[in-house]
C-alpha positions as CSV (number, residue, x, y, z in Angstrom):
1,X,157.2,102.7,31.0
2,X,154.8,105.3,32.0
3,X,155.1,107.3,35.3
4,X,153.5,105.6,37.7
5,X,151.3,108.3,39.3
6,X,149.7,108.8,35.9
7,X,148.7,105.2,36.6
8,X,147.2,106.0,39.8
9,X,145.7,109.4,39.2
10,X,142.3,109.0,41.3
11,X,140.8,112.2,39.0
12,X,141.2,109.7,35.8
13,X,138.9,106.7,37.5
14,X,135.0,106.7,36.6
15,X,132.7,103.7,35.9
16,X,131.8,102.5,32.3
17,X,128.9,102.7,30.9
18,X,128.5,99.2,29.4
19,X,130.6,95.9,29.3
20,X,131.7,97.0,25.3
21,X,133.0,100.1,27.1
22,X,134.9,98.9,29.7
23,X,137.1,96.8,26.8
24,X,137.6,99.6,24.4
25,X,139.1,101.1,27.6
26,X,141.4,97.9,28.8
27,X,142.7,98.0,25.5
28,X,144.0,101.6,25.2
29,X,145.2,101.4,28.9
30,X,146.5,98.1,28.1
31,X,148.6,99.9,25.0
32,X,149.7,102.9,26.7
33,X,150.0,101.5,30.2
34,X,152.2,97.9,28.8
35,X,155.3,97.9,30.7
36,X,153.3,99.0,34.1
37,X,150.9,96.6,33.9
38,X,153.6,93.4,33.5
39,X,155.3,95.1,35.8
40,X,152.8,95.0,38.2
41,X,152.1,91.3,37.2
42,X,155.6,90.3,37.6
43,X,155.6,92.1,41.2
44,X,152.7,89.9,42.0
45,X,154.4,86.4,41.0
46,X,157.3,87.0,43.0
47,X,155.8,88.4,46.0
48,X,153.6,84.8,45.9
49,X,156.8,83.0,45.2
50,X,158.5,84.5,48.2
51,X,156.2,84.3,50.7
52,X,155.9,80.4,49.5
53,X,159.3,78.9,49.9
54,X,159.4,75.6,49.2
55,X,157.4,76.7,45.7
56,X,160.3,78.9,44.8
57,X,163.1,76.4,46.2
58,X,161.2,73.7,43.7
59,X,161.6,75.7,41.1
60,X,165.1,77.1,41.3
61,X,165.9,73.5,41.6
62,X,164.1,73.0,38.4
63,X,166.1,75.9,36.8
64,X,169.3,74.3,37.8
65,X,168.2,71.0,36.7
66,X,168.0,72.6,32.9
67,X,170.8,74.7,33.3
68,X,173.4,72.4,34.5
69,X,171.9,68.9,33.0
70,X,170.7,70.4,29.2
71,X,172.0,74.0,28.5
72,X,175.5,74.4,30.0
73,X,176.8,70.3,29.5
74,X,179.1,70.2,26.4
75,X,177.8,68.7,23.3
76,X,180.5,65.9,23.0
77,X,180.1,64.4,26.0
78,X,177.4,62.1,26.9
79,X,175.7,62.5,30.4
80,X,176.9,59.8,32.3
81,X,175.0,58.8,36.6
82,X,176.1,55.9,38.0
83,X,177.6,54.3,35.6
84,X,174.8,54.6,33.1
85,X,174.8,56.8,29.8
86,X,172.4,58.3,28.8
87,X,171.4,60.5,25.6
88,X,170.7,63.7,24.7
89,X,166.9,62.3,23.9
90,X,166.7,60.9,27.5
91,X,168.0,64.2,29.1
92,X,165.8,66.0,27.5
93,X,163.0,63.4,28.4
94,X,163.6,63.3,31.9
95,X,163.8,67.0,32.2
96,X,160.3,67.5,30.9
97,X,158.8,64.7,32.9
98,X,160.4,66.4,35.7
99,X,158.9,69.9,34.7
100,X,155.6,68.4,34.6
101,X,156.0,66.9,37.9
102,X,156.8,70.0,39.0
103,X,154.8,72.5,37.9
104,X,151.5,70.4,37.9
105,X,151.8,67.6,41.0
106,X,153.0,70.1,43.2
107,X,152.0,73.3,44.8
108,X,153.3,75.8,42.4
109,X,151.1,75.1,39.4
110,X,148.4,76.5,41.3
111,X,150.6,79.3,43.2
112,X,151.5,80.1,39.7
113,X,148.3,80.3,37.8
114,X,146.3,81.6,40.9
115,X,149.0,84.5,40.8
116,X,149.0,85.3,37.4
117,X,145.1,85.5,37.6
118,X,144.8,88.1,40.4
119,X,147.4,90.0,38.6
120,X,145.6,89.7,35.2
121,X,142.7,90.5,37.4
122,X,144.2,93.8,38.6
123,X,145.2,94.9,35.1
124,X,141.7,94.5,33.6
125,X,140.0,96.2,36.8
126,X,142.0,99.0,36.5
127,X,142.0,98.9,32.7
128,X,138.4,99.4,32.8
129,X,137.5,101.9,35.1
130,X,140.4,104.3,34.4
131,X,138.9,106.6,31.7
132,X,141.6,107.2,28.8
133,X,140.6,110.4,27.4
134,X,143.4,112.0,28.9
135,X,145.5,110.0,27.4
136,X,148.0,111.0,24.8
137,X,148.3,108.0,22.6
138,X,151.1,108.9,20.3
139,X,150.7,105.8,17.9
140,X,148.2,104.3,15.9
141,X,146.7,101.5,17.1
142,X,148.4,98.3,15.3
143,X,146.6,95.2,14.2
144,X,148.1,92.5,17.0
145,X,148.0,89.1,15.2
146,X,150.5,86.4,15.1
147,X,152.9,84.4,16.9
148,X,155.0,87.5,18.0
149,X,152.0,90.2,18.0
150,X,153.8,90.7,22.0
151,X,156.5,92.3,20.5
152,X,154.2,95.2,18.2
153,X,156.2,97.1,15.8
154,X,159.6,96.1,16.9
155,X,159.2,92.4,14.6
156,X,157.2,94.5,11.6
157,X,160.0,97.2,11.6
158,X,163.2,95.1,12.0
159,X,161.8,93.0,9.2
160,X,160.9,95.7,6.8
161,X,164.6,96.9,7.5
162,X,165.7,93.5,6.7
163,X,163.7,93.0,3.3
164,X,165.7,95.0,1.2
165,X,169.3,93.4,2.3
166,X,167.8,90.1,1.8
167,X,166.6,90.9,-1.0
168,X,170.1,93.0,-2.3
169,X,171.5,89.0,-1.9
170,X,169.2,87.1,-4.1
């Protein structure tokens, strides 16, 4: 995390000077500035969530649904309503039909995804009008490609550290 008034300095804000311009800068703010920016997303999806109730009551009941009905229920024993059995298969069917319902014939589908584009929204306007010359980028700019290119260097570097142990077994 960066401090946050080197994310607001006003003296650091000027216009681009052409579209290919304002990306080369979202993309070095978006590397230095990382854990702000999701921060600053995440602060936007709960502040929509709590000033919609019934979206956030939905889904904490969602969450408890999955928690109580797939995650935390012992292995051995078979789910069992009203006298009926059902499998692990059906659980887990009715808990993503459920999800779907959810998330895309109710409200918070769009509560979500309208949230998570004003705060992407937010990131990139400030990405591209905060000039990053002042900057002091530390590390090299890393080819992000991949399933797990989220996580940068940590993946490359724990499994460079794990090659040689795996390798010591074989």
């Amino acid at each position: 995390r960066r401090p946050w008034a080197e994310l607001v300095d006003r003296s650091a804000f000027s216009k681009p000077e052409s579209f290919s311009d304002a990306l080369v800068r979202v993309r070095k703010n978006y590397s230095y500035f990382r854990v702000n920016y999701l921060s600053v997303i995440g602060l936007i999806l709960a502040f929509s969530l709590l000033s919609h109730p019934f979206s956030l009551l939905l889904l904490l009941g969602l969450l408890c649904s999955w928690i109580f009905l797939y995650l935390f229920r012992p292995a051995d024993q078979p789910l069992i309503l009203f006298g009926r059995t059902f499998s692990d298969r059906e659980t887990l069917g009715f808990l993503i039909i459920f999800s779907v319902f959810v998330v895309f014939l109710t409200t918070v589908g769009s509560l979500l995804i309208s949230a998570l584009m004003v705060g992407v929204g937010l990131v990139c306007a400030h990405g591209a009008f905060r000039a990053p010359e002042d900057l002091f980028l530390d590390e090299q700019e890393q080819v992000s490609t991949g399933f797990l290119s989220f996580l940068g260097g940590a993946a490359t570097n724990a499994a460079v550290a794990a090659a040689p142990a795996v390798a010591a077994r074989v």
